[in-house]
C-alpha positions as CSV (number, residue, x, y, z in Angstrom):
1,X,-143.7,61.4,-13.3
2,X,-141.1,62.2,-16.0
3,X,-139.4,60.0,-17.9
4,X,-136.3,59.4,-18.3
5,X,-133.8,58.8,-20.8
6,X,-130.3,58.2,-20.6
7,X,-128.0,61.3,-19.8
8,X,-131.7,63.1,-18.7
9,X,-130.2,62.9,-15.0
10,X,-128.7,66.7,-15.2
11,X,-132.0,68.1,-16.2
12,X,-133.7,67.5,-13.1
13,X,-131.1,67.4,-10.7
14,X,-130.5,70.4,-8.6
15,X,-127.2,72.3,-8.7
16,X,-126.0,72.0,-5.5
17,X,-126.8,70.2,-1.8
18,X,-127.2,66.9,-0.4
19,X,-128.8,63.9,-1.9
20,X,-130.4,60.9,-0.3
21,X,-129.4,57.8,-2.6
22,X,-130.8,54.3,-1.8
23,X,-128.4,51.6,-1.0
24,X,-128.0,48.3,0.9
25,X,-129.6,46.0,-1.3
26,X,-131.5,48.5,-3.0
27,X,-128.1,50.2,-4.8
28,X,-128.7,51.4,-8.0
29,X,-126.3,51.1,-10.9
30,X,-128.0,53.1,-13.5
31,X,-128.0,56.2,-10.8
32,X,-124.8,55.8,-10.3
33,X,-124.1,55.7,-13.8
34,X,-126.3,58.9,-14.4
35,X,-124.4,60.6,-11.7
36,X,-121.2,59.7,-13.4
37,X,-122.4,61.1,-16.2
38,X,-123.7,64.2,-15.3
39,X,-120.7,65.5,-13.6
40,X,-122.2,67.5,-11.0
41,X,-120.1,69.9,-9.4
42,X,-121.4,70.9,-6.0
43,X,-123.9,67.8,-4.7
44,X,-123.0,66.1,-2.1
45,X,-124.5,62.0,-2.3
46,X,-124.9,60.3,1.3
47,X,-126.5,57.0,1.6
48,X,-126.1,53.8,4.5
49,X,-123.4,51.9,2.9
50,X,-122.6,48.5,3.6
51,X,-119.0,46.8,3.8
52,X,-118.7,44.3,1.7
53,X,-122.1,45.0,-0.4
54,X,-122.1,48.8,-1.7
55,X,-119.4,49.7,-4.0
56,X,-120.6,52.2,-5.8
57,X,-118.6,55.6,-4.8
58,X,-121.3,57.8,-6.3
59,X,-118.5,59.9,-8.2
60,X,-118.9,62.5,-10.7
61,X,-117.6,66.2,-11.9
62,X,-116.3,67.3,-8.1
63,X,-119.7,66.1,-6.0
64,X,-118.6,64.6,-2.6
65,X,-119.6,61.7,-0.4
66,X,-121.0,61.5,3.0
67,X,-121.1,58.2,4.9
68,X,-122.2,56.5,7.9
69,X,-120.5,53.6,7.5
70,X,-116.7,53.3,6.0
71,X,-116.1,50.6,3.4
72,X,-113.1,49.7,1.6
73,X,-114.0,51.7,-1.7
74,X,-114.7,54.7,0.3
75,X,-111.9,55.1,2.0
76,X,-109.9,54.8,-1.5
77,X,-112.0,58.0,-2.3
78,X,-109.6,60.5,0.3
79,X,-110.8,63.5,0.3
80,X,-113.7,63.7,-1.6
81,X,-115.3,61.5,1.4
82,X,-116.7,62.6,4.4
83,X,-117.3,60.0,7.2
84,X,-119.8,60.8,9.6
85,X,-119.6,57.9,12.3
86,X,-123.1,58.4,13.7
87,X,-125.7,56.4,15.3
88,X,-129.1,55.8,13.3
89,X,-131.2,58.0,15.7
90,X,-128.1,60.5,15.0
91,X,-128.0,59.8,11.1
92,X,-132.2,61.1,10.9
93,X,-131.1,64.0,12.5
94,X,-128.7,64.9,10.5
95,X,-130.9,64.4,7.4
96,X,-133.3,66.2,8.9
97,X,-131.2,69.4,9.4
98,X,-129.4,69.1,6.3
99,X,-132.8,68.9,4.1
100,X,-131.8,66.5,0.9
101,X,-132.6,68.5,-1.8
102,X,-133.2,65.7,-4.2
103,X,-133.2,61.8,-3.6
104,X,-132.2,59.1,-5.8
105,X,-134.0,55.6,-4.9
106,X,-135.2,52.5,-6.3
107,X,-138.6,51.1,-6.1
108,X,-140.8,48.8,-7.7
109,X,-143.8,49.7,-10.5
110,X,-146.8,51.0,-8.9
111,X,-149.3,48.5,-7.6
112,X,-152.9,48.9,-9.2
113,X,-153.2,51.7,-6.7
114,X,-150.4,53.6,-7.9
115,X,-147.9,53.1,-4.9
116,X,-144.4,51.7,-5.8
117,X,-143.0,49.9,-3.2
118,X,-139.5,50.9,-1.5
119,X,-138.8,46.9,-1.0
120,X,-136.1,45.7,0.2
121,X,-134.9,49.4,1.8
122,X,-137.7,51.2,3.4
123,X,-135.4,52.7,6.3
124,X,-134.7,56.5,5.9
125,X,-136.2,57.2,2.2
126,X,-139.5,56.0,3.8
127,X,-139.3,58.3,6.6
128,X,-138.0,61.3,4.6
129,X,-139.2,61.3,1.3
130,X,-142.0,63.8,1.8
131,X,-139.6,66.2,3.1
132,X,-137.5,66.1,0.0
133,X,-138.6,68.5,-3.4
134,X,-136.7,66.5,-5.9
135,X,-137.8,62.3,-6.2
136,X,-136.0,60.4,-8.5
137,X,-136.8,57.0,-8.9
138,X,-135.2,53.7,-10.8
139,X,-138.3,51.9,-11.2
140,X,-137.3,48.2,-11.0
141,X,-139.2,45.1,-12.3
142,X,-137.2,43.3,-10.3
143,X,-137.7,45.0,-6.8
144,X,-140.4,42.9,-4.6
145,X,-143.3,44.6,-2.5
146,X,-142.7,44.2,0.7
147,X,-145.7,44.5,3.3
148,X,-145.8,47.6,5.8
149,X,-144.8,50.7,4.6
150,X,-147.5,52.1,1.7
151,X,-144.0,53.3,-0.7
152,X,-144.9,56.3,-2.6
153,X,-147.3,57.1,-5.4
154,X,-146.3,57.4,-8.6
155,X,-147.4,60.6,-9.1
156,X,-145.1,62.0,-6.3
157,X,-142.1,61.0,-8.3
158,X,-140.6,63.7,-9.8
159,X,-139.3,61.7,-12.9
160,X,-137.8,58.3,-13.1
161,X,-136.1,55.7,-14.8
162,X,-137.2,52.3,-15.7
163,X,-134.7,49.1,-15.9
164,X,-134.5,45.9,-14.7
165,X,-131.6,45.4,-12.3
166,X,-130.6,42.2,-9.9
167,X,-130.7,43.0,-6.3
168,X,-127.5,43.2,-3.6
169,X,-127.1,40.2,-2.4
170,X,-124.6,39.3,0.4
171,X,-123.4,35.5,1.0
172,X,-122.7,35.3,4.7
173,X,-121.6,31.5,4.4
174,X,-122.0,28.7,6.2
175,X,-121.2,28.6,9.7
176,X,-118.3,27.1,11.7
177,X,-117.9,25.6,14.5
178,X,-117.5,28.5,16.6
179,X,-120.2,30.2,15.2
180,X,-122.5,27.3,16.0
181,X,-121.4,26.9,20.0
182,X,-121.9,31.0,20.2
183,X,-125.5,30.3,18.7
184,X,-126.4,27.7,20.9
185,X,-125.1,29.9,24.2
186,X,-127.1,32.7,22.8
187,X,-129.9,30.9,22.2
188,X,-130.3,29.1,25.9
189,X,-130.0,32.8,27.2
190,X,-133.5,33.9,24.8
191,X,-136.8,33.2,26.3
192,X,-139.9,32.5,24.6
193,X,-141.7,35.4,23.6
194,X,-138.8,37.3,22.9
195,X,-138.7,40.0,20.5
196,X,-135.2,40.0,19.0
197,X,-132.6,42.5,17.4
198,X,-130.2,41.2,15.4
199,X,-127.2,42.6,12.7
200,X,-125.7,40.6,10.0
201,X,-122.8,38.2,9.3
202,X,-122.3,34.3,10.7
203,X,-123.1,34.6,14.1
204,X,-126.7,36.5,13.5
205,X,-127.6,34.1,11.4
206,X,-126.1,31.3,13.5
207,X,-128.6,32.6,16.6
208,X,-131.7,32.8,14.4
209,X,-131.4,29.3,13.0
210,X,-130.5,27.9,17.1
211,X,-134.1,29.6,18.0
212,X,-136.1,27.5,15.6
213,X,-137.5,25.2,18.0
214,X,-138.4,28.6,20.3
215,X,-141.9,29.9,20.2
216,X,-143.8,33.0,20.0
217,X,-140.7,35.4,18.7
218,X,-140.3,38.7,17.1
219,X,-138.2,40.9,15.5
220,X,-137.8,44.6,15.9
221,X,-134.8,45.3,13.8
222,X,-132.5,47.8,11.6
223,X,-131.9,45.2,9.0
224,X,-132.7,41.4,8.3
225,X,-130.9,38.7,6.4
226,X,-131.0,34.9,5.7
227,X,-131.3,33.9,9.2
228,X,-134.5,35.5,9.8
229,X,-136.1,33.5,6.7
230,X,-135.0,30.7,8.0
231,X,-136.7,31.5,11.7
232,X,-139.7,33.0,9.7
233,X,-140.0,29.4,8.0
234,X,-139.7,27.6,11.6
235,X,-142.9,28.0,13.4
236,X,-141.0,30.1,15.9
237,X,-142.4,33.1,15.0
238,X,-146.2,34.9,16.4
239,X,-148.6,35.1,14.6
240,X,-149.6,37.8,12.0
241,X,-146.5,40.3,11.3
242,X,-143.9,39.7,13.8
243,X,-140.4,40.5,11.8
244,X,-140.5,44.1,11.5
245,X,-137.3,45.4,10.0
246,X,-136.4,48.5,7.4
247,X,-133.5,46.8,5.2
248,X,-133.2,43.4,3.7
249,X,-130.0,42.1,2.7
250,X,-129.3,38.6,2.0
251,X,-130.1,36.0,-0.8
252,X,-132.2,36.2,-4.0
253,X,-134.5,33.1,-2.1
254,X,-134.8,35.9,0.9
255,X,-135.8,38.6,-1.6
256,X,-138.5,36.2,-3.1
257,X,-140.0,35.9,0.2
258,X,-140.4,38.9,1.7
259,X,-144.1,39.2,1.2
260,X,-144.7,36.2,4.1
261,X,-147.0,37.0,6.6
262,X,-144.5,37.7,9.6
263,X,-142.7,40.4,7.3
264,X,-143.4,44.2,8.2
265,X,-140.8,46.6,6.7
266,X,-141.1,50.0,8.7
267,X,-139.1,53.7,8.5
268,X,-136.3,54.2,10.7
269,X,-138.8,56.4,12.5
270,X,-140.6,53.2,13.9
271,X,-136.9,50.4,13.7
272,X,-135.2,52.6,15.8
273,X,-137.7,55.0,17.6
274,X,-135.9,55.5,21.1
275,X,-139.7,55.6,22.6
276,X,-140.5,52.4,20.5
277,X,-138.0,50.5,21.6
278,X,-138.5,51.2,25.3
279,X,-142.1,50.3,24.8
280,X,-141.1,46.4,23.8
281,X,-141.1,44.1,26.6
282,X,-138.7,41.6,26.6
283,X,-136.6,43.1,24.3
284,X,-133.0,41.2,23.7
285,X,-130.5,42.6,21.3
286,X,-127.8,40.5,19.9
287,X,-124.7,42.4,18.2
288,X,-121.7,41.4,17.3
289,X,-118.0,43.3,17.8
290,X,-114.4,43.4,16.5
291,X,-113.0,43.1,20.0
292,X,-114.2,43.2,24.3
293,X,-111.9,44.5,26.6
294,X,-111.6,42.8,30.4
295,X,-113.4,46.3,31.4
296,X,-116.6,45.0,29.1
297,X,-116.0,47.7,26.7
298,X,-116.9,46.6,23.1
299,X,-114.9,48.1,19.6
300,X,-117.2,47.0,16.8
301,X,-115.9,49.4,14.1
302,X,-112.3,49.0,13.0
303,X,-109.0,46.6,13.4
304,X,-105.9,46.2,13.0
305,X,-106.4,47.2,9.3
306,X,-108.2,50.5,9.9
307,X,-112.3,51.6,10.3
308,X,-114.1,48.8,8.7
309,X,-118.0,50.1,9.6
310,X,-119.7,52.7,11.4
311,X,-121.6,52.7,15.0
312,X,-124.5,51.7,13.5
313,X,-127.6,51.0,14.9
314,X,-126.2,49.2,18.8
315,X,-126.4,51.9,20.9
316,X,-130.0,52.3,19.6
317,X,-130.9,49.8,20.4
318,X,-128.8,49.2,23.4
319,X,-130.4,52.3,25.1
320,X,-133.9,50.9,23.7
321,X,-133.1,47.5,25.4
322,X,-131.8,49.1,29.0
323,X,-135.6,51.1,29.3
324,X,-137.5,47.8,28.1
325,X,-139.0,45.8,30.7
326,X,-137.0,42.0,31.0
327,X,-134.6,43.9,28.6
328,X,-131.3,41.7,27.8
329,X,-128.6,43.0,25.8
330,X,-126.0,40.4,23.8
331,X,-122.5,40.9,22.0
332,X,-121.2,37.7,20.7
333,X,-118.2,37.2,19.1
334,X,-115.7,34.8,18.6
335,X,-113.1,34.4,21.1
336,X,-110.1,34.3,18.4
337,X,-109.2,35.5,14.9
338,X,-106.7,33.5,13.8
339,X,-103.7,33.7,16.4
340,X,-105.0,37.0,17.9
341,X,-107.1,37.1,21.1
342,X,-110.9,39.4,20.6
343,X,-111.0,39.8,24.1
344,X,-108.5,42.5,25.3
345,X,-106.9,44.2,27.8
346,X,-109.1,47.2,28.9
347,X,-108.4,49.8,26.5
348,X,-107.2,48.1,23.8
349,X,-109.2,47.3,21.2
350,X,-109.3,49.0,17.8
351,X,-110.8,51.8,17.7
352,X,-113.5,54.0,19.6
353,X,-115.6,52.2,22.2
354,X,-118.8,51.3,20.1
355,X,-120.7,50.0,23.4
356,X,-119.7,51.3,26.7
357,X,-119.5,48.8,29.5
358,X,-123.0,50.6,30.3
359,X,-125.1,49.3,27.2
360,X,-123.9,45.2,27.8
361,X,-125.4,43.0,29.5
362,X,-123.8,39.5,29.0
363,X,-120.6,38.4,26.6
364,X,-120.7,35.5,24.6
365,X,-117.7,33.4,22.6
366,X,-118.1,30.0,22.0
367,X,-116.5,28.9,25.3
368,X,-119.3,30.3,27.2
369,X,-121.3,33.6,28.5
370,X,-120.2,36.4,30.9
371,X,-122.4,37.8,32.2
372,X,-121.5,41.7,33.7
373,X,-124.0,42.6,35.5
374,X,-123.9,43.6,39.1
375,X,-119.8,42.7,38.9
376,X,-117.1,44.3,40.4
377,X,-114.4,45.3,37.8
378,X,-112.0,42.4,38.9
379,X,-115.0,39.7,38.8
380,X,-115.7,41.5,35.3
381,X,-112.6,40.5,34.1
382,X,-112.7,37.1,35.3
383,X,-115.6,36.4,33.6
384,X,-114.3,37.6,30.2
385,X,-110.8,35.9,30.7
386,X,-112.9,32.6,31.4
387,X,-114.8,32.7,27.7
388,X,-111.3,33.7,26.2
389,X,-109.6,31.4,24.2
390,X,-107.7,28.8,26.3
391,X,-104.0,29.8,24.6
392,X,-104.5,33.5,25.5
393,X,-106.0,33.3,28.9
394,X,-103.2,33.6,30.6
395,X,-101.8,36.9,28.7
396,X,-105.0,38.1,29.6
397,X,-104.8,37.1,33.3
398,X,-101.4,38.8,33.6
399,X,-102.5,42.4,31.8
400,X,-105.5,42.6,33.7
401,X,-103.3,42.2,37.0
402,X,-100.6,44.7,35.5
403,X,-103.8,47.3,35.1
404,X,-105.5,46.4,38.2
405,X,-102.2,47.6,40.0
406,X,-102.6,51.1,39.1
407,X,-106.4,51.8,40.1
């Protein structure tokens, strides 16, 4: 490997193409930095960035962006930002028909072995980084091992940097009241044995902690956070390594104990693997969404306000969950946000349809469940008006028979 020293970055970079940069919790600020400083002209960064955590805009000279996922800083950027709103089985593809000419990552210092862990992001650099000629690493102190995945050797790094840097960390806060009753409705709908998909925020982390006195769990998922420490901690869990995921993203104490015995960090090639997925019995997702209309339609990308995220990894695992054997797939959400109503009349949520009435199995708010399957449209809609809140059921009752009047 090369090393690096500040303003090196333009040496080894290629001219022109797309680069793979980590993010999530495993953003770099000293590649950023570099990039800034090398001004290049025709590269084109694209990593998965998360609302609320990545802020970097990878800017320098004229390079552009692409994204998966729109954040606030992003879409500051105009037209140097290109927003790709694909699925994770989608976003491989794409990287595999693009080719990455280079990739800019973090990992930790080689093991005695000579492998450098990807840590707390093993997702698509792990599945790609053979593919890719140009390896450019910030080799962080402070980046744990995390169990699964071998990382790469040091001698396949191209050249590298070497800095101590904190992690990402994203406080999702204490829950409210509302997030607690949606947990505990969730939770009575999850058998033991499960294996469990989950996202991030509140109510994920509200569900994990309500399934502490289950037994025998797993996770299969994109991404873990503070609620699956806490159900790691439990007892809930199988034995040996039962939380597979490819991204952590939560606290420093999370961080600190990714090397537990349950943890297994895996490529997107495994998380999301349509084949994989189908192969898990007793498979239950549980996502969470902007808005439901009375149809069972779920908008999880953008409000009132504009796009806010990206599809994501739902559908994945939506489709993975409808081909697994005892299968079950959740969206919970609050019934409210402040004054407004998150269940809708049918096509009225923010937004493209993120989950088709096809890929939902039951609704949650903190009134109760719906459950849609094997309902007529009109029983569909009574269901969903039932779990609204109390103030706008009415509204609700009285658009869905406005709409019903014209099919």
């Amino acid at each position: 490997m090369k090393r690096l020293r500040p303003g090196d970055l333009a040496s080894v970079l290629p001219a022109q193409g797309l680069v793979l940069v980590s993010s999530c919790s495993a953003e770099s600020d000293l590649l950023a930095d570099e990039v800034a400083a090398a001004a290049p002209a025709a590269l084109d960064f694209s990593g998965i960035f998360v609302p609320g955590l990545n802020r970097r805009t990878w800017a320098g000279g004229t390079s552009r962006l692409t994204t998966f996922f729109q954040t606030p800083d992003l879409a500051r950027q105009a037209g140097r930002v290109r927003f790709l709103p694909l699925c994770y089985e989608d976003i491989l593809a794409f990287y595999r028909r693009e080719k990455p000419c280079a990739a800019l990552f973090m990992c930790s210092p080689p093991d005695a072995d000579g492998q450098c862990s990807f840590g707390t992001e093993v997702a698509h650099i792990a599945a790609l980084w053979r593919e890719i000629p140009v390896r450019i690493a910030h080799i962080n102190p402070a980046m744990p091992r995390t169990p699964g995945d071998p990382g790469i050797p040091l001698v396949e790094i191209t050249a590298g940097y070497e800095a101590d840097q904190p992690l990402r960390t994203l406080a999702t806060g204490e829950p409210d009241a509302a997030n607690l009753a949606i947990a505990r409705h969730v939770a009575a709908l999850v058998p033991d044995g499960a294996t469990l998909q989950t996202g991030l925020g509140k109510n994920p982390d509200a569900v994990l902690r309500a399934l502490t006195g289950h037994r025998d769990l797993r996770l299969h998922t994109g991404l873990i956070g503070d609620g699956a420490l806490a159900l790691v901690r439990s007892g809930a869990m199988a034995s040996g390594p039962s939380a597979l995921a490819g991204v952590a993203i939560g606290s420093e104490a999370l961080y600190r104990e990714l090397d537990h015995e349950h943890f297994q960090f895996r490529p997107v090639t495994v998380t999301h693997d349509p084949a994989t997925l189908a192969a898990i019995g007793g498979l239950v997702t549980i996502n969470s969404a902007m808005e439901v209309d009375l149809f069972g339609q779920v908008y999880a990308e953008a409000s009132s306000r504009g796009f806010q995220s990206g599809p994501g990894g739902a559908s994945d695992y939506a489709r993975g969950a409808r081909a697994s054997s005892g299968g079950l797939r959740i969206v919970a959400l609050p019934a409210a946000a402040s004054a407004t109503s998150r269940i809708v009349a049918p096509g009225q949520g923010h937004g493209p349809v993120s989950l088709s009435r096809f890929d939902v199995d039951v609704i949650v708010t903190e009134f109760g469940t719906a459950d849609m399957r094997a309902k007529t449209y009109a029983e569909r809609a009574a269901a969903l008006i039932a779990i609204a809140a109390p103030e706008h059921r009415e509204a609700l009752d009285s658009a869905w028979h406005t709409v019903a009047a014209q099919i």
